[in-house]
KEBA-351234 format. One line per 8 residues: number of its first residue (from 1); for each residue x, y, z of C-alpha. Coordinates in nm, 3 decimals. Layout:
KEBA-351234
NUM	X/Y/Z | ...;
end
This chain:
KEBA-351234
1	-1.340/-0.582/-4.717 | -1.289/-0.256/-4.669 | -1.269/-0.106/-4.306 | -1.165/0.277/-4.397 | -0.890/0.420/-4.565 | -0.590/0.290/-4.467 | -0.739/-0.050/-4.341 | -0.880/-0.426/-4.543;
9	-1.000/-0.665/-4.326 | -1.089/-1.059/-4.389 | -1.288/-1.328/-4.141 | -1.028/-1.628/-4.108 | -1.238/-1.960/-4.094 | -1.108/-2.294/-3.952 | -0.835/-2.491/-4.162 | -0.576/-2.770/-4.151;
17	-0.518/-2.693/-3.828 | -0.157/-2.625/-3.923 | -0.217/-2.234/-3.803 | 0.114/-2.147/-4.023 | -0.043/-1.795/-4.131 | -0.123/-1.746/-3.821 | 0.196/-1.859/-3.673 | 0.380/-1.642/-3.938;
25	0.213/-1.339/-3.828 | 0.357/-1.404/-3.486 | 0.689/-1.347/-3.575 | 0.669/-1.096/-3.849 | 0.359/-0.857/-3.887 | 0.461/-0.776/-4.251 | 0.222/-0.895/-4.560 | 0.253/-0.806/-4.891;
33	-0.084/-0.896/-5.100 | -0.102/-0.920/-5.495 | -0.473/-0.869/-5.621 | -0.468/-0.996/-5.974 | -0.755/-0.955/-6.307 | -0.600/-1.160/-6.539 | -0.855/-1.091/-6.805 | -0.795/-0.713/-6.769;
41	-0.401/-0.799/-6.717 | -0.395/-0.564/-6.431 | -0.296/-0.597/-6.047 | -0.277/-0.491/-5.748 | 0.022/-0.490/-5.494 | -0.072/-0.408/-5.106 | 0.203/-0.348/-4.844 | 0.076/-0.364/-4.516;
49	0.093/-0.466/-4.141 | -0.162/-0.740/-4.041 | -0.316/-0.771/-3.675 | -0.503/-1.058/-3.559 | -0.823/-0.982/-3.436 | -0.982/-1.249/-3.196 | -1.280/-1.222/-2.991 | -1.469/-0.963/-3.151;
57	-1.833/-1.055/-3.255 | -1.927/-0.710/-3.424 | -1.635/-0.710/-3.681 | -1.630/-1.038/-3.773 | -1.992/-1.017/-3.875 | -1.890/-0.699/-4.031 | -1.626/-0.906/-4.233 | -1.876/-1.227/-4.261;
65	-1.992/-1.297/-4.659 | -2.411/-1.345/-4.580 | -2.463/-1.636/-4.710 | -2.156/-1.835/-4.641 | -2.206/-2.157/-4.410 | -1.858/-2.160/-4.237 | -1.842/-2.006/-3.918 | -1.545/-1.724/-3.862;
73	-1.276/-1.783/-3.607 | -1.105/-1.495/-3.588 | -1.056/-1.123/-3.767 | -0.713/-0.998/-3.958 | -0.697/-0.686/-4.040 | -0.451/-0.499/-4.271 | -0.301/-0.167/-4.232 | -0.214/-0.092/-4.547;
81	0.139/0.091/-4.574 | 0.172/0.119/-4.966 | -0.014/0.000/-5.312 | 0.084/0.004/-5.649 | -0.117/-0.056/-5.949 | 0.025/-0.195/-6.285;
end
Protein backbone atom coordinates (compact mmCIF):
# COMPACT_ATOMS: atom_id res chain seq x y z
CA UNK A 1 0.00 0.00 0.00
CA UNK A 2 0.70 3.25 -0.24
CA UNK A 3 1.73 5.33 2.93
CA UNK A 4 2.66 8.87 1.14
CA UNK A 5 5.01 9.79 -1.32
CA UNK A 6 8.12 8.48 -0.77
CA UNK A 7 6.85 5.46 1.38
CA UNK A 8 4.91 1.52 0.42
CA UNK A 9 4.15 -0.38 3.19
CA UNK A 10 3.02 -4.30 3.49
CA UNK A 11 1.55 -6.39 6.78
CA UNK A 12 4.07 -9.45 7.10
CA UNK A 13 1.95 -12.55 8.28
CA UNK A 14 3.44 -15.67 9.99
CA UNK A 15 5.58 -18.15 7.75
CA UNK A 16 8.04 -21.06 7.83
CA UNK A 17 9.35 -19.79 10.66
CA UNK A 18 12.67 -19.53 8.87
CA UNK A 19 12.47 -15.44 9.42
CA UNK A 20 15.24 -15.19 6.46
CA UNK A 21 13.57 -11.80 5.11
CA UNK A 22 13.49 -10.74 8.17
CA UNK A 23 16.89 -11.81 9.13
CA UNK A 24 18.17 -10.26 5.79
CA UNK A 25 16.87 -6.98 6.65
CA UNK A 26 19.00 -7.13 9.75
CA UNK A 27 22.07 -6.95 8.09
CA UNK A 28 21.34 -4.94 5.04
CA UNK A 29 18.31 -2.44 4.90
CA UNK A 30 18.52 -2.35 1.04
CA UNK A 31 15.48 -3.88 -1.21
CA UNK A 32 15.09 -3.59 -4.62
CA UNK A 33 11.31 -4.60 -5.74
CA UNK A 34 10.26 -5.51 -9.46
CA UNK A 35 6.38 -4.97 -9.98
CA UNK A 36 5.62 -6.83 -13.15
CA UNK A 37 2.11 -6.80 -15.82
CA UNK A 38 3.04 -9.32 -18.00
CA UNK A 39 -0.01 -8.92 -20.14
CA UNK A 40 0.77 -5.19 -20.61
CA UNK A 41 4.70 -6.22 -20.78
CA UNK A 42 5.46 -3.41 -18.48
CA UNK A 43 7.25 -3.16 -14.95
CA UNK A 44 8.13 -1.60 -12.30
CA UNK A 45 11.61 -1.37 -10.49
CA UNK A 46 11.57 0.17 -6.72
CA UNK A 47 14.84 1.02 -4.90
CA UNK A 48 14.31 1.51 -1.44
CA UNK A 49 15.27 1.14 2.31
CA UNK A 50 12.92 -1.20 4.30
CA UNK A 51 12.21 -0.77 8.20
CA UNK A 52 10.56 -3.26 10.23
CA UNK A 53 7.74 -2.08 11.95
CA UNK A 54 6.63 -4.19 15.07
CA UNK A 55 4.19 -3.37 17.62
CA UNK A 56 2.07 -0.96 16.01
CA UNK A 57 -1.74 -1.80 15.94
CA UNK A 58 -2.92 1.36 13.89
CA UNK A 59 -0.64 0.72 10.81
CA UNK A 60 -0.89 -2.67 10.51
CA UNK A 61 -4.64 -2.39 10.26
CA UNK A 62 -3.89 0.40 7.96
CA UNK A 63 -1.82 -2.16 5.85
CA UNK A 64 -4.42 -5.19 6.69
CA UNK A 65 -6.44 -6.48 3.23
CA UNK A 66 -10.37 -6.53 4.97
CA UNK A 67 -11.24 -9.58 4.36
CA UNK A 68 -8.16 -11.63 4.74
CA UNK A 69 -8.24 -14.36 7.65
CA UNK A 70 -4.47 -14.33 8.59
CA UNK A 71 -3.57 -12.28 11.33
CA UNK A 72 -0.46 -9.62 10.73
CA UNK A 73 2.71 -9.94 12.71
CA UNK A 74 4.50 -7.19 12.02
CA UNK A 75 4.69 -3.88 9.52
CA UNK A 76 7.65 -3.21 6.73
CA UNK A 77 7.73 -0.31 5.34
CA UNK A 78 9.67 0.97 2.27
CA UNK A 79 11.32 4.20 1.72
CA UNK A 80 11.49 4.33 -1.63
CA UNK A 81 14.93 5.84 -2.97
CA UNK A 82 14.41 5.42 -6.86
CA UNK A 83 11.79 3.79 -9.57
CA UNK A 84 12.01 3.18 -13.02
CA UNK A 85 9.37 2.22 -15.37
CA UNK A 86 9.98 0.17 -18.64
Amino acid sequence: RVIDAQTLGFADYRGNKQYISLGNLVENINVHLFLIDYEEQSRVKIWGEALVVEDDPAMLSALHPAGYAAKPERAVLIRVLAWDAN
